[in-house]
DSSP file (Angstrom, degrees, kcal/mol; ACC not computed):
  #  RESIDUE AA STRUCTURE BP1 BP2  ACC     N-H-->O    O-->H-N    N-H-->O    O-->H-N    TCO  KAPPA ALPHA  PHI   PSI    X-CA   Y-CA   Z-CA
    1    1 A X              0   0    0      0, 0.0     2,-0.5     0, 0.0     5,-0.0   0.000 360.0 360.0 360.0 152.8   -3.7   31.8  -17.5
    2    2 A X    >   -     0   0    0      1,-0.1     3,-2.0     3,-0.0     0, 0.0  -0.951 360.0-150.4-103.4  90.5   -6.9   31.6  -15.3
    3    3 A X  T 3  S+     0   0    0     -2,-0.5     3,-0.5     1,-0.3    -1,-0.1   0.462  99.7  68.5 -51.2 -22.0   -5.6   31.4  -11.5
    4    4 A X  T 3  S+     0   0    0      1,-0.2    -1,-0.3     3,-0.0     0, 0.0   0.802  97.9  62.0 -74.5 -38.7   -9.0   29.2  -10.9
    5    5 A X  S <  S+     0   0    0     -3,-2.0     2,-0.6     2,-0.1    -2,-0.2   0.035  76.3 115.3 -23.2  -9.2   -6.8   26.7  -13.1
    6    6 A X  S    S-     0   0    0     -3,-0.5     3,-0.0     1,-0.1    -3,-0.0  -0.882  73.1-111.5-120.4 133.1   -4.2   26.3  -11.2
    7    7 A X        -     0   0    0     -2,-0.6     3,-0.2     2,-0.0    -1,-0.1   0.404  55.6 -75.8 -90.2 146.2   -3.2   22.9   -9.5
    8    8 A X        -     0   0    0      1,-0.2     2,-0.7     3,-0.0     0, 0.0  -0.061  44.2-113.2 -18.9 150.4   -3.7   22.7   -5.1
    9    9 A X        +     0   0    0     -3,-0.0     2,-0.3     3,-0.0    -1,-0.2  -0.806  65.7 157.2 -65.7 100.4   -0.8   24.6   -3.4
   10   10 A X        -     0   0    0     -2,-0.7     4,-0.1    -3,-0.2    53,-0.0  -0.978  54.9 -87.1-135.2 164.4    0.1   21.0   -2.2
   11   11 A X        -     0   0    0     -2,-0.3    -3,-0.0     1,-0.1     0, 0.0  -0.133  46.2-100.4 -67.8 171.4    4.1   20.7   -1.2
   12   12 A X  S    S+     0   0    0      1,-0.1     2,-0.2    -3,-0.0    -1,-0.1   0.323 107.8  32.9 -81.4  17.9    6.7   19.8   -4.5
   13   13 A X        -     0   0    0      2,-0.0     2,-0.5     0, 0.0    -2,-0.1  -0.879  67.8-163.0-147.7 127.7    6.9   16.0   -3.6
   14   14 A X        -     0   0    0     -2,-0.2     2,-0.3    -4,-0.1    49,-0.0  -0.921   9.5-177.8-107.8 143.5    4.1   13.6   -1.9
   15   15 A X        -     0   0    0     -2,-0.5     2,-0.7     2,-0.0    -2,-0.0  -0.807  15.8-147.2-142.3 106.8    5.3   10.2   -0.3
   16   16 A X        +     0   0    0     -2,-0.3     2,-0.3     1,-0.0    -2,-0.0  -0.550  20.7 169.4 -78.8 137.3    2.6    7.8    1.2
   17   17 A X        -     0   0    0     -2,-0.7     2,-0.3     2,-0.0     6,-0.1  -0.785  33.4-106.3-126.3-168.3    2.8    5.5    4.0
   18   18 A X        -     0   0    0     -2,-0.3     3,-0.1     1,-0.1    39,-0.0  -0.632  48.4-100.2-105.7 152.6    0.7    3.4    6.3
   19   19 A X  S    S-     0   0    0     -2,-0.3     2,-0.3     1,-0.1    -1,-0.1   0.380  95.4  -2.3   4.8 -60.3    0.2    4.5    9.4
   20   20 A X  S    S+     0   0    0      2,-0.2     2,-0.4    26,-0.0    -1,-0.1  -0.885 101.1  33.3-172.8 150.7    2.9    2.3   11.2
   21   21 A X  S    S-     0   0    0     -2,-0.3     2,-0.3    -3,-0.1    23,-0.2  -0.848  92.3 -31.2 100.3-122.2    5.2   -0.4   10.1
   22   22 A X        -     0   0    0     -2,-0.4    21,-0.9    21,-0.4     2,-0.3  -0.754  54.1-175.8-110.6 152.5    7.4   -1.3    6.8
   23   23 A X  E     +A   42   0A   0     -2,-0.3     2,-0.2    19,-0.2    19,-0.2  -0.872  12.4 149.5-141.7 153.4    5.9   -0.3    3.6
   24   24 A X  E     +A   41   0A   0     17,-3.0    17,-1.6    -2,-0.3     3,-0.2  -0.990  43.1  33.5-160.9 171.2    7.3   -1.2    0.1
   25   25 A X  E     -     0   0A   0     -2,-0.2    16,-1.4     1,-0.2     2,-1.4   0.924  52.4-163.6  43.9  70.1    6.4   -1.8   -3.6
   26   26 A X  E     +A   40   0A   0     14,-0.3    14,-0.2     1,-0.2     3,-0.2  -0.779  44.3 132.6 -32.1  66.5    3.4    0.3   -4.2
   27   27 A X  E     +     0   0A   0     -2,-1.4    -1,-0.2    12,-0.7    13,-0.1   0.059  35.8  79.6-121.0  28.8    2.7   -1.6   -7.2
   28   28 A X  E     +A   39   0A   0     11,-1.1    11,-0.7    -3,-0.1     2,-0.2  -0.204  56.7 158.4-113.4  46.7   -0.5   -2.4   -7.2
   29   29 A X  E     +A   38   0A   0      9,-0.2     2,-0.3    -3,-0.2     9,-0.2  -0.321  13.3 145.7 -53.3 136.0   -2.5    0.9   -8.5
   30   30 A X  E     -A   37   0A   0      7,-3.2     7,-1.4    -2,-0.2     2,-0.6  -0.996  48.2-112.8-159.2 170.0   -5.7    0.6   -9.9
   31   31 A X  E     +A   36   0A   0     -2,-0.3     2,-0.6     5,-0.2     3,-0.3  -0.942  37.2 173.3 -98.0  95.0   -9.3    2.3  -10.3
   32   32 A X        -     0   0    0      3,-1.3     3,-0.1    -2,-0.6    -2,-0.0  -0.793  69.0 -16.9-101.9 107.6  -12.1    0.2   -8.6
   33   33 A X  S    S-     0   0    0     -2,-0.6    -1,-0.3     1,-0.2     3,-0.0   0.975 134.2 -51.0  79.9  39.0  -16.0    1.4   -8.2
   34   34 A X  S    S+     0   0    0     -3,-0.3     2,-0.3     1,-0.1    -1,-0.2   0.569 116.8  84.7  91.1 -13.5  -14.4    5.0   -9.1
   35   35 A X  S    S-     0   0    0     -3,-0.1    -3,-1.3    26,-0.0     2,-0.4  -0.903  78.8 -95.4-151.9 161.5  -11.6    5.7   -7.1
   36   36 A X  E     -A   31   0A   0     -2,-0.3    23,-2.2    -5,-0.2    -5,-0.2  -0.808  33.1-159.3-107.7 140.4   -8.3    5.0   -7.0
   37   37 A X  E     -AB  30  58A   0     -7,-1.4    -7,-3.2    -2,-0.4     2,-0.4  -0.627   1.1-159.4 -85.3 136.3   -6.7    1.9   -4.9
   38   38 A X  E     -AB  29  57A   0     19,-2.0    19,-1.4    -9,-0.2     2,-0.3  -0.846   8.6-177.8-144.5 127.4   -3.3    1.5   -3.8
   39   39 A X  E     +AB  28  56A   0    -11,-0.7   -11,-1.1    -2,-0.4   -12,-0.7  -0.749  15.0 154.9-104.2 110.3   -1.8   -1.9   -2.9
   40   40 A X  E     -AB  26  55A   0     15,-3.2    15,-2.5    -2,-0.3   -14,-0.3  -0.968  47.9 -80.2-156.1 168.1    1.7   -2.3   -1.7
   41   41 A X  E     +AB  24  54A   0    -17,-1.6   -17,-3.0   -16,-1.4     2,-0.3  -0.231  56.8 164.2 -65.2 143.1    3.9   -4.5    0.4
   42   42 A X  E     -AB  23  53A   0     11,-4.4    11,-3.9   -19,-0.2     2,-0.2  -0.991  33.2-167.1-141.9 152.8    3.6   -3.9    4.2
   43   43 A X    >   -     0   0    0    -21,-0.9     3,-0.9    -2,-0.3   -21,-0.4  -0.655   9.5-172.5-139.9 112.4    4.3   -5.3    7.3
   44   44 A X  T 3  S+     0   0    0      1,-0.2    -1,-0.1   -23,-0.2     3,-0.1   0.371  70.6  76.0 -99.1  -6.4    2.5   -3.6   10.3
   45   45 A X  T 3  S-     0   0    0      1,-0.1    -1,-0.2   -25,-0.0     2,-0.2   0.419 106.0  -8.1-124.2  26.9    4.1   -5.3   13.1
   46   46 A X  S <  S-     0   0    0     -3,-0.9    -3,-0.2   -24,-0.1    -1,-0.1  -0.947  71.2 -93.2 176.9-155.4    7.4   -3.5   13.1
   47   47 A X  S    S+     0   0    0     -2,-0.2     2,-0.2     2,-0.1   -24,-0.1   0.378  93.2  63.6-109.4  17.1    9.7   -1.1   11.3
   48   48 A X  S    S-     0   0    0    -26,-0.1   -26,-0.1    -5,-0.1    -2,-0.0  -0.929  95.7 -84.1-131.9 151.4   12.1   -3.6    8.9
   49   49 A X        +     0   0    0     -2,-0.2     3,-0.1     1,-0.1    -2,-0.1  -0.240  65.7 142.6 -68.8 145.8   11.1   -5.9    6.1
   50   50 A X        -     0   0    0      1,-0.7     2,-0.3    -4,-0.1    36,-0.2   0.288  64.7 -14.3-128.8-107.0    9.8   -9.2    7.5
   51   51 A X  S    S-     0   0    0     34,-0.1    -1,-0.7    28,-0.0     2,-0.4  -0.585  82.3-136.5 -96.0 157.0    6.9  -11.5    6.2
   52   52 A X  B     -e   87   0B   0     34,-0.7    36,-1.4    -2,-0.3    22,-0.6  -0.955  25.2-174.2-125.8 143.9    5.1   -9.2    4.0
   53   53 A X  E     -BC  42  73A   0    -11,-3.9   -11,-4.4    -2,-0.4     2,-0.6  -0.750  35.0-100.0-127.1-174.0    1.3   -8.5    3.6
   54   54 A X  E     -B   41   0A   0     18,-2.2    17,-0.9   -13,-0.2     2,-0.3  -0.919  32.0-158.3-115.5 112.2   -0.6   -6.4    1.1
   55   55 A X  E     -B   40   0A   0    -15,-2.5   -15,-3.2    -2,-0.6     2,-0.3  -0.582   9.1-159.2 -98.2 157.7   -1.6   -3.2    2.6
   56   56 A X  E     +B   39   0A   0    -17,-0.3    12,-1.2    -2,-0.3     2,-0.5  -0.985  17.2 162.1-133.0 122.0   -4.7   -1.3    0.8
   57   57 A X  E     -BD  38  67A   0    -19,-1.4   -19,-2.0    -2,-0.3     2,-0.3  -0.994  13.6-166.3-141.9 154.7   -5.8    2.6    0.8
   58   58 A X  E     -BD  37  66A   0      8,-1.3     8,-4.4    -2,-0.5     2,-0.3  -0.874   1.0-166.1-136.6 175.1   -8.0    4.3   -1.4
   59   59 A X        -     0   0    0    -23,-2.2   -23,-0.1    -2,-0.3     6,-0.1  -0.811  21.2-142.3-147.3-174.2   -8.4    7.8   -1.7
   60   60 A X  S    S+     0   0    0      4,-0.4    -1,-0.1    -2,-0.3     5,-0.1   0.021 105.5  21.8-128.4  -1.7  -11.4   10.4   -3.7
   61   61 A X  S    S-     0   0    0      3,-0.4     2,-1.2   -25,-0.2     3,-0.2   0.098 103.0-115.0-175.9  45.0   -8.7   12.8   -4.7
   62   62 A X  S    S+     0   0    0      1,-0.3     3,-0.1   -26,-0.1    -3,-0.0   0.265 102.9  63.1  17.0   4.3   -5.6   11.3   -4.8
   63   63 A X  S    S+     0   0    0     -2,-1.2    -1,-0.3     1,-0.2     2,-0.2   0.894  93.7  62.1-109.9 -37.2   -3.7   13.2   -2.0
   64   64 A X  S    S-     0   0    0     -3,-0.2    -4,-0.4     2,-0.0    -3,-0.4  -0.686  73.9-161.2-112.9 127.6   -5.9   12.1    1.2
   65   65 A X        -     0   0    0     -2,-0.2     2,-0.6    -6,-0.1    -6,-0.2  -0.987  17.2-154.5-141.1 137.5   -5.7    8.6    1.6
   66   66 A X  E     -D   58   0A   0     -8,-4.4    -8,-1.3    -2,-0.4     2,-0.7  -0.721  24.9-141.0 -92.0 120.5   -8.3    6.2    3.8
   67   67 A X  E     -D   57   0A   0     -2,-0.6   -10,-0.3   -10,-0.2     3,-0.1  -0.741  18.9-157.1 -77.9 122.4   -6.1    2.8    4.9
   68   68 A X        -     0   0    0    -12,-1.2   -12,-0.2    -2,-0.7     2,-0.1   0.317  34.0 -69.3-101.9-171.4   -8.3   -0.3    4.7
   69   69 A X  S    S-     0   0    0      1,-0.1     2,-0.8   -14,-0.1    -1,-0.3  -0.448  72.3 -75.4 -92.1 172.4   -7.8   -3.5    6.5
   70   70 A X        -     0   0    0      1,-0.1   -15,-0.2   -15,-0.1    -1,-0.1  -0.313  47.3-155.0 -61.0 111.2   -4.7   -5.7    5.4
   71   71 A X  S    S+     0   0    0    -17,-0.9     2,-0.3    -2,-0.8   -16,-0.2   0.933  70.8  17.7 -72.6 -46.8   -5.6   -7.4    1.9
   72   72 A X        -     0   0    0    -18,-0.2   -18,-2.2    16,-0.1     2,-0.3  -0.962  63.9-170.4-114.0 154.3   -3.5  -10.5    1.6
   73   73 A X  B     -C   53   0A   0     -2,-0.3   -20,-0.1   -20,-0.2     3,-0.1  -0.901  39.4-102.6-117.4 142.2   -1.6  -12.3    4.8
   74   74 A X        -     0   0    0    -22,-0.6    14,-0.1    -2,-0.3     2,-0.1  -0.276  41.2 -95.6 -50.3 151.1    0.8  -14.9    3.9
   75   75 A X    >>  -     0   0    0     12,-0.1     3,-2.2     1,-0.1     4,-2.0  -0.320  44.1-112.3 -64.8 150.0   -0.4  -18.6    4.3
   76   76 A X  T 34 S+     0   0    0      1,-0.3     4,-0.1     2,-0.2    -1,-0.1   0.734 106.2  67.1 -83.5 -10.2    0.9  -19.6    7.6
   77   77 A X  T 34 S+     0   0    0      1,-0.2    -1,-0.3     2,-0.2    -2,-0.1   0.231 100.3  54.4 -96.7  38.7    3.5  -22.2    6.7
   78   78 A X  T <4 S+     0   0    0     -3,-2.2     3,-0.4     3,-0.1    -2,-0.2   0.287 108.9  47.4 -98.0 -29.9    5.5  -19.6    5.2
   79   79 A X  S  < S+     0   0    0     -4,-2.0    -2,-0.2     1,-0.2    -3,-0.1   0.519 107.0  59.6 -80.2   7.9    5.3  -17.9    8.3
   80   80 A X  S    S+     0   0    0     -4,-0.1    -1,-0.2     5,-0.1    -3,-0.1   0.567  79.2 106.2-109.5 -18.3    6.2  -21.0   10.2
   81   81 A X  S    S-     0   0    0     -3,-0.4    -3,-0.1     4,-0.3     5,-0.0  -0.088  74.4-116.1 -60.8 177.2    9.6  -21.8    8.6
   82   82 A X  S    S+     0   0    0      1,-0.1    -1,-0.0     2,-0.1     0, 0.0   0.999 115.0  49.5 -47.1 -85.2   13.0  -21.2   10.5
   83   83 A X  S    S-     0   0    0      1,-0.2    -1,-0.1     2,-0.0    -2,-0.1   0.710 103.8-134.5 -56.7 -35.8   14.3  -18.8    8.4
   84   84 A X        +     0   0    0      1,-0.4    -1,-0.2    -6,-0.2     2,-0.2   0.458  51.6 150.6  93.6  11.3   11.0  -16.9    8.7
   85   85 A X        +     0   0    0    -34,-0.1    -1,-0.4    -5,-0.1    -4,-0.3  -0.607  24.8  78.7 -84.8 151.2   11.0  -16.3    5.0
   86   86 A X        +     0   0    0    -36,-0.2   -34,-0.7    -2,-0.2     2,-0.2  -0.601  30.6 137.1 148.0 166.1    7.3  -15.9    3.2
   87   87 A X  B     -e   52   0B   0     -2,-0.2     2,-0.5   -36,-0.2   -34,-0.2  -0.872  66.6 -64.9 153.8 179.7    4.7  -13.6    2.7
   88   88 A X        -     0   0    0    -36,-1.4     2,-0.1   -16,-0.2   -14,-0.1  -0.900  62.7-173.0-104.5 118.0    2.3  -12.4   -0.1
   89   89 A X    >   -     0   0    0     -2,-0.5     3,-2.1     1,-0.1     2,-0.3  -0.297  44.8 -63.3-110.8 170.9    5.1  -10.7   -2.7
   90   90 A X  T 3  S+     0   0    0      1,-0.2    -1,-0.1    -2,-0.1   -62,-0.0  -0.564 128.9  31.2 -82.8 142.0    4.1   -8.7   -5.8
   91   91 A X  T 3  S+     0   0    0     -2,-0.3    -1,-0.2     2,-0.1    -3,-0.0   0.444  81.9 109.8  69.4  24.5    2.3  -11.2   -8.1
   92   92 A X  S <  S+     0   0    0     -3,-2.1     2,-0.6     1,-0.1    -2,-0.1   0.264  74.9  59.1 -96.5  23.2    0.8  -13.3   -5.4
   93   93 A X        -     0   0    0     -4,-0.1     2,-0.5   -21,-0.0    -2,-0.1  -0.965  69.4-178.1-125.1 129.1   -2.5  -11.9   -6.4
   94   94 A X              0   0    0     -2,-0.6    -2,-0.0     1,-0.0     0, 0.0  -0.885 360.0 360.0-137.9 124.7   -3.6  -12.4   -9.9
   95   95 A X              0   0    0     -2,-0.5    -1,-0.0     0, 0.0    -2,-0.0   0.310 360.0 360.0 -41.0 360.0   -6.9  -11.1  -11.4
């Protein structure tokens, strides 16, 4: 084996998060323009699931990731009920 071959010294697990808040359901990966996107539920304005939005990052090299602005906010009469229930869930975007 060729030692120039051999993959980053990076630690034996990566786990991304945002910055601050909730994050869950990564399940939007994708390749846009070249680079890879990742989409998942978030909610930036504290640290338990609430209303959910769609949080965005993209990266050049899949370990370093840049966070973009939030991509979908629930419509606001889901955010208006009582219960507080609503938000943009996995499959409220379709291509």
């Amino acid at each position: 084996t060729n030692p120039g071959n051999a993959p980053p010294n990076i630690p034996d697990s990566y786990h991304f998060r945002p910055p601050f808040g909730w994050m869950n359901d990564p399940n939007g990966f994708g390749r846009f323009g070249g680079r890879p996107h990742l989409f998942y539920q978030h909610y930036s304005h504290g640290l338990r699931w609430n209303t959910m939005h769609w949080g965005h990052a993209v990266s050049s090299d899949y370990l370093r990731w840049r966070h973009m602005p939030i991509f979908l906010f629930p419509s606001e009469d889901l955010t208006a009920r009582p219960d507080k229930r609503g938000g943009a869930y996995s499959g409220s975007a379709i291509p």
